[in-house]
Residue, then its C-alpha position, 0 to 999 in steps of 0.5 A: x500500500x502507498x505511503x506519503x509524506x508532506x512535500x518539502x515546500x510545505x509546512x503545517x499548523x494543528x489549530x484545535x481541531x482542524x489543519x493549516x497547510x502552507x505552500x512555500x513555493x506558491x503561497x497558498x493556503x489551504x485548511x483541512x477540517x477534523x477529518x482532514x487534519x487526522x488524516x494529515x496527522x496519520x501521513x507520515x505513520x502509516x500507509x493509505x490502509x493503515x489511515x483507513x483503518x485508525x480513522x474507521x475505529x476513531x470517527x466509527x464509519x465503515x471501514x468502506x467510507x474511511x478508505x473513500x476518504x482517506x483516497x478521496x484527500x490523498x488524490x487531491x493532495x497529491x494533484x495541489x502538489x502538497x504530499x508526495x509518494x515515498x518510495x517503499x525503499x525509503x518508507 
């Protein structure tokens, strides 16, 4: 399963329940709500299953929802440039 970690012109901010993330190298800033913010908080600890799996168990939705979600944001993330794919090798 893939792995992900932050991009390096990226930079981060837990503000009560919720995530702030800059781009560096555009300038924008985008928020992620407490879904989101759990999901930003689990990036760099599990692969895209292991997310799934602790958000079902934390937000109690089907293991089905959590994983839609879980590569619903990764997908978009991915398209804004803000997390990138962390070779298994380096993982």
């Amino acid at each position: 399963m893939s792995r992900y970690r932050p991009h390096a012109d990226v930079v981060s901010r837990q503000i009560e329940q919720e995530a702030v993330i800059l781009d560096l190298a555009t300038g924008e800033y985008f928020g992620l709500n407490e879904t989101g913010a759990r999901i930003w908080e689990l990036l760099e600890a599990h692969d895209e299953q292991g997310i799934a799996v602790q958000l079902a168990e934390e937000f109690d939705v089907s293991a089905a929802e959590a994983a839609e979600a879980v590569r619903d944001l990764l997908a978009s993330l991915l398209e804004r440039r803000l997390i990138e794919q962390v070779d298994d090798a380096l993982a």
